[in-house]
C-alpha positions in Angstrom: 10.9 163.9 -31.3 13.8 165.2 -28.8 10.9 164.7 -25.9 9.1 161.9 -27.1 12.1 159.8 -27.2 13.1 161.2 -23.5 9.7 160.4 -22.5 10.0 156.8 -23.2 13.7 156.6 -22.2 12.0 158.1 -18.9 9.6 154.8 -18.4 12.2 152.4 -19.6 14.5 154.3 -16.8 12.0 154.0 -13.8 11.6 150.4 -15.2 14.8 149.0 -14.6 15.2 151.1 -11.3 14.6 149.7 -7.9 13.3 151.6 -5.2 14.4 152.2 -1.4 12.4 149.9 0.5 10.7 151.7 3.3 10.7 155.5 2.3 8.5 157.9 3.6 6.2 159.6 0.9 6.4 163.0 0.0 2.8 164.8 1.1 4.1 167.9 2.4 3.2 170.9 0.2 4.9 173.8 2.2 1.7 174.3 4.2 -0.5 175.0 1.3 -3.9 174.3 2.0 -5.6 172.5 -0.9 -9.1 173.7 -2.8 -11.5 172.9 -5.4 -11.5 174.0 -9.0 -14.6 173.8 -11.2 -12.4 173.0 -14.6 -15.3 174.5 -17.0 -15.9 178.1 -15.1 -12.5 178.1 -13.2 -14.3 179.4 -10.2 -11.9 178.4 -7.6 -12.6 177.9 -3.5 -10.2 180.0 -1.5 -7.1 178.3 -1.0 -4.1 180.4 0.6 -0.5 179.9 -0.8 2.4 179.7 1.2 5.6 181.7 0.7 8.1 179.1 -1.1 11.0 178.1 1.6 14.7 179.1 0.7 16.6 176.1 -0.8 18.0 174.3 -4.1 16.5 172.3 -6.9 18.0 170.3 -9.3 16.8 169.1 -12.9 17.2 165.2 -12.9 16.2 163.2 -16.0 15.3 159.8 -14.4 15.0 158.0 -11.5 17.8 156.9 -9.3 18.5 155.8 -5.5 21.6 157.7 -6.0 20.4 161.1 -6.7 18.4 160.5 -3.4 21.6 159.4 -1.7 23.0 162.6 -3.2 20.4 164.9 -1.5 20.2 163.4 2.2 24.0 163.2 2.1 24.0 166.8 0.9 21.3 168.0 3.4 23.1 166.8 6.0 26.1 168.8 5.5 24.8 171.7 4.2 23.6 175.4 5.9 19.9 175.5 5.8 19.3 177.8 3.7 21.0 175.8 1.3 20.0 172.4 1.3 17.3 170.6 -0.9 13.8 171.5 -1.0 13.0 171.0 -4.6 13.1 168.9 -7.3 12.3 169.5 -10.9 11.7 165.8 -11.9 11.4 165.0 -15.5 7.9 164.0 -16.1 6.3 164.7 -19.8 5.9 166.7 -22.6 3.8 168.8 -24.6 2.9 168.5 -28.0 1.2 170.6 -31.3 -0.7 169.1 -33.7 -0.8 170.2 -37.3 -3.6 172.1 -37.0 -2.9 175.1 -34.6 -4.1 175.8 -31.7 -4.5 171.7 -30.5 -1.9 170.7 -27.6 -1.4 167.3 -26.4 0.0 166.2 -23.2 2.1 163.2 -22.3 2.9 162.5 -18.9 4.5 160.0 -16.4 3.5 160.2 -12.7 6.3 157.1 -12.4 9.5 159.3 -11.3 7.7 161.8 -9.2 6.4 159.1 -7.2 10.0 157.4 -6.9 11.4 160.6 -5.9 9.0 161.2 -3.4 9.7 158.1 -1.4 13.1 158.2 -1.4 13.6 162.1 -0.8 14.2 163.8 2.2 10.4 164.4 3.8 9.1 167.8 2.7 10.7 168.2 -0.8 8.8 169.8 -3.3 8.8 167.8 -6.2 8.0 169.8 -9.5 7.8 167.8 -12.3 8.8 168.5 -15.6 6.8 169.3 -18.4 8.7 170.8 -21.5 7.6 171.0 -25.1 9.1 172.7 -28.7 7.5 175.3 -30.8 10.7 176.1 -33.1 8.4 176.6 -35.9 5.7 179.1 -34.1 2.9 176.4 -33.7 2.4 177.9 -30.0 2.1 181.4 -31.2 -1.0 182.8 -32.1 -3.2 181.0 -30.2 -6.9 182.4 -29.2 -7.1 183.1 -25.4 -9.3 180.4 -25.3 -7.0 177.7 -26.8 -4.4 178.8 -24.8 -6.5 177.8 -22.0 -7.5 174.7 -23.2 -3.6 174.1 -23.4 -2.9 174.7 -19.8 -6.0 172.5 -18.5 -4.6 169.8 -20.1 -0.8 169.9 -18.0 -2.8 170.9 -14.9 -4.7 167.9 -15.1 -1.8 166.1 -15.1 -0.2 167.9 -12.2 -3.9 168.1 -9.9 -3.7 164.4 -10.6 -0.6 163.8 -9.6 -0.9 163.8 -5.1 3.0 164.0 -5.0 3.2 166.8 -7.4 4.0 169.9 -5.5 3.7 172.6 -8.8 4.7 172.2 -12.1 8.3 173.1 -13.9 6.8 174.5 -17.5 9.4 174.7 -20.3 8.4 175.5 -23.5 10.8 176.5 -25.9 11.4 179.1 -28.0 9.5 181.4 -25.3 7.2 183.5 -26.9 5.1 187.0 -25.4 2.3 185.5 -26.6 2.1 182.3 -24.8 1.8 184.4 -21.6 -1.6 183.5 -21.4 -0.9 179.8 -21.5 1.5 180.1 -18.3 -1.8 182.8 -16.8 -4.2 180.1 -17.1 -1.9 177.2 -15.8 -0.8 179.1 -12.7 -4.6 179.9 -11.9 -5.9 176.6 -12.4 -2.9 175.4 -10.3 -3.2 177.8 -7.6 -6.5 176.9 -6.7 -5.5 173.7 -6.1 -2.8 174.8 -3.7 -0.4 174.1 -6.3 2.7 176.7 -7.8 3.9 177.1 -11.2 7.3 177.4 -12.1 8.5 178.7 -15.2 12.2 178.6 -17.2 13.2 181.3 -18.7 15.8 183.4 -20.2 16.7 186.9 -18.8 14.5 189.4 -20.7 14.2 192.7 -20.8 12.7 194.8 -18.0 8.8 195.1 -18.8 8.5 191.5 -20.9 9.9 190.2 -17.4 7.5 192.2 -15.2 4.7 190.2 -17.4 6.3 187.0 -17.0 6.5 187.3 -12.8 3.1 188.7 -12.9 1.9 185.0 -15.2 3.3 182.4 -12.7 4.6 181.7 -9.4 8.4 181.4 -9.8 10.2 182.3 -12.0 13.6 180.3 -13.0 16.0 182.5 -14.7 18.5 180.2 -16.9 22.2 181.5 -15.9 23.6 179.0 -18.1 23.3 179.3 -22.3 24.0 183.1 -21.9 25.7 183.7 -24.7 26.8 181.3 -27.0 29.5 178.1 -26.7 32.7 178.6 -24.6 31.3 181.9 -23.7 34.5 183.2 -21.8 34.6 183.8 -17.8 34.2 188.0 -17.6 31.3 187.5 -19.6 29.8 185.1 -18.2 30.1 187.4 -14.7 29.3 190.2 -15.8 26.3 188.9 -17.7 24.9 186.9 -14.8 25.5 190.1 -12.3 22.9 192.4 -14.8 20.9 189.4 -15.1 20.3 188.5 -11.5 19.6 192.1 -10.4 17.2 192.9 -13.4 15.2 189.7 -12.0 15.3 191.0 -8.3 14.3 194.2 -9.2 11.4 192.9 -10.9 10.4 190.6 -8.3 10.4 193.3 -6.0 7.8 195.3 -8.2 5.6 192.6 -8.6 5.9 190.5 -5.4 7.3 187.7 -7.5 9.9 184.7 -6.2 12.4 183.5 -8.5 15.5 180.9 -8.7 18.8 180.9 -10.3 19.8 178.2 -12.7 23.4 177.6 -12.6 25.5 175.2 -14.4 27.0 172.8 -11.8 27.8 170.4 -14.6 28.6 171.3 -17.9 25.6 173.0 -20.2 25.5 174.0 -24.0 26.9 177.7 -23.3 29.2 177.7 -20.0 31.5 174.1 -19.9 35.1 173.7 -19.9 36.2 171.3 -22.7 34.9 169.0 -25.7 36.0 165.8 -26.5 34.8 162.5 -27.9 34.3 161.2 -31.0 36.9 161.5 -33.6 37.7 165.8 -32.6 40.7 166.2 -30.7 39.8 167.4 -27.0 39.0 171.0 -27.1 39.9 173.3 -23.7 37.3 176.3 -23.3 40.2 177.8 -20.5 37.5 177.7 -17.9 37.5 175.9 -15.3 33.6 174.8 -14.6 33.8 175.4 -10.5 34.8 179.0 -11.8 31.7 179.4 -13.7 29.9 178.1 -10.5 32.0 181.0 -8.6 30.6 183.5 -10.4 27.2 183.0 -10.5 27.6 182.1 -6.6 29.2 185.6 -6.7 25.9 186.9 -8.6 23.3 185.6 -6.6 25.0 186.3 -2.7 23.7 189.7 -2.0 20.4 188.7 -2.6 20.5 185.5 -0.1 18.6 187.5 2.4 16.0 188.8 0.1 12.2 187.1 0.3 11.7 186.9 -3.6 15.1 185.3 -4.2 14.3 181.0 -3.1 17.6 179.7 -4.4 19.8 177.7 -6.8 18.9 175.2 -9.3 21.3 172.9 -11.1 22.3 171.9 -14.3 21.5 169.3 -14.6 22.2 165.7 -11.6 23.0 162.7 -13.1 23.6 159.6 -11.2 26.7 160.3 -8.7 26.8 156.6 -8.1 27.1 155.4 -11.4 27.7 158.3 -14.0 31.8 159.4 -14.1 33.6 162.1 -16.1 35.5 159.8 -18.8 35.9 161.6 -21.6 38.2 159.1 -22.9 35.1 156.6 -23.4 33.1 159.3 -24.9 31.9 157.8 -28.5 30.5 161.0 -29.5 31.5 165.0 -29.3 30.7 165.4 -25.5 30.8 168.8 -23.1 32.4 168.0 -19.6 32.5 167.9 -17.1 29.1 165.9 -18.0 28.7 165.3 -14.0 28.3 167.7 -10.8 32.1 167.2 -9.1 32.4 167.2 -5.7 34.7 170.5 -5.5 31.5 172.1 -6.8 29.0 170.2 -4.1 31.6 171.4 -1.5 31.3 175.1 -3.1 27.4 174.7 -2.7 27.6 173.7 1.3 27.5 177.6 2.6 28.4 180.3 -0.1 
């Protein structure tokens, strides 16, 4: 329900939105030549992937002139390295019906299209597709249904010509949806098309099988462990975490990003308020979490399998503020990305 209801908050968003007049559209796919895929027999012509290009995503939840405001003013002061060349674009959802092994697919070309005339020229734009399977109605699939599953998003994605790849969430992650995230990236892939997949930090060989399923891989270091999780932690936690998942990209000639939390997330944030609770401090300071997992990820800047950042989450700079004296419910702040952290981002 969670997705359905974001889904339709998504169209409603797009809706109301109103586009920058003259953009250019996004048709660059970092040089990957496109093929043909016969959908039935997955015979594929051969198409040649390009190495992913060093930058930052973001995960954005609607469509806004100011998050692309955001981005070219952010580009432009930025080192290159370090500037915007992704997107993760909230796009659609997947859902299970009753009966196992069925997958539906809801999705919204609306945002990805937005974004790509108003971004700068060249950004990859991954949409979003995320899904839940709390109650195991993804596991214990047939290899066949799994790829009946993944046909259906890359449909989707094929369809979609501003669609670089796809970001695939589906949570809980189970082993045994590897095959899904096989079949999507190969079906993908001969279109000239990546998969990226969110993820937790696993152990050693359940991570080598994860890099060997997709394209990119992007490790969550936010939600590490628990609420208010406190700051040595939090660093030492991302500095295992980071290297497990360059070690393993070595091994299997993988790429991967880092999620961080810019703004606040469910784990990592640095107070409560809202509602009728009395504001709550975690002792944190959220550009200190930032810190460390800038700390984490720095000696692996020069590294091929190691792309960049991504954030959690971009909300509208222009028009979304930290107030937690308006919040009406329990809130985690700061609920925006602050400028001390955008400054931090510039050339660490």
């Amino acid at each position: 329900m969670r997705n359905q209801l974001a889904f339709i908050a998504l169209g409603l968003a797009i809706g109301l939105s109103q586009l920058a007049p003259g953009a250019l559209a996004n048709d660059d796919l970092a040089g990957a030549s496109m093929g043909a895929i016969d959908m039935d027999t997955g015979k594929e012509d051969a198409v040649k992937l390009q190495p992913l290009p060093k930058g930052i995503s973001t995960w954005v939840y609607r469509f806004s002139d100011g998050v692309s405001r955001q981005v070219h003013a952010f580009n432009s002061r930025a080192l290159p390295h370090l500037r915007f060349k992704y997107l993760f674009a909230y796009a659609g959802w997947v859902g299970f019906s009753e009966d196992q092994g069925e997958a539906d697919v809801a999705y919204s070309s609306e945002a990805v299209s937005a974004y790509a005339r108003t971004l700068p020229p060249g950004t990859l734009i991954m949409p979003i597709v995320d899904g839940r399977a709390d109650k195991g109605e993804f596991s214990g699939w047939t290899d066949e249904q799994y790829r009946e599953a993944a046909r259906k998003v890359a449909k989707h994605i094929i369809d979609d010509p501003h669609a670089a790849g796809v970001q695939i969430d589906i949570e809980p992650f189970r082993p045994d949806h590897l095959p899904f995230y096989r079949h999507l990236t190969e079906i993908l892939n001969a279109e000239g098309k990546y998969c990226t997949m969110f993820v937790g930090p696993k152990r050693h060989d359940l991570l080598t099988r994860i890099f060997e399923s997709c394209d990119v891989v992007v490790m969550s270091g936010y939600d590490l462990n628990g609420e208010g999780m406190d700051l040595d932690g939090y660093r030492a936690s991302m500095k295992g975490s980071v290297a497990r998942f360059q070690q393993v990209a070595e091994e299997t000639g993988g790429q991967y990003m880092i999620g961080i939390p810019a703004a606040a997330s469910w784990g990592e944030f640095e107070y409560i308020a809202g509602g009728d609770s009395q504001r709550t401090e975690t002792g944190v300071k959220q550009e200190q979490y930032v810190q460390a997992a800038l700390d984490a990820v720095k000696p692996y800047h020069e590294h091929p399998q190691y792309i960049g950042l991504s954030l959690w989450h971009m909300s509208d700079p222009e028009k979304d503020f930290e107030e937690p004296e308006k919040a009406t419910r329990r809130t985690k702040f700061p609920n925006i990305i602050r400028e001390s952290v955008w400054k931090m981002l510039e050339s660490y």
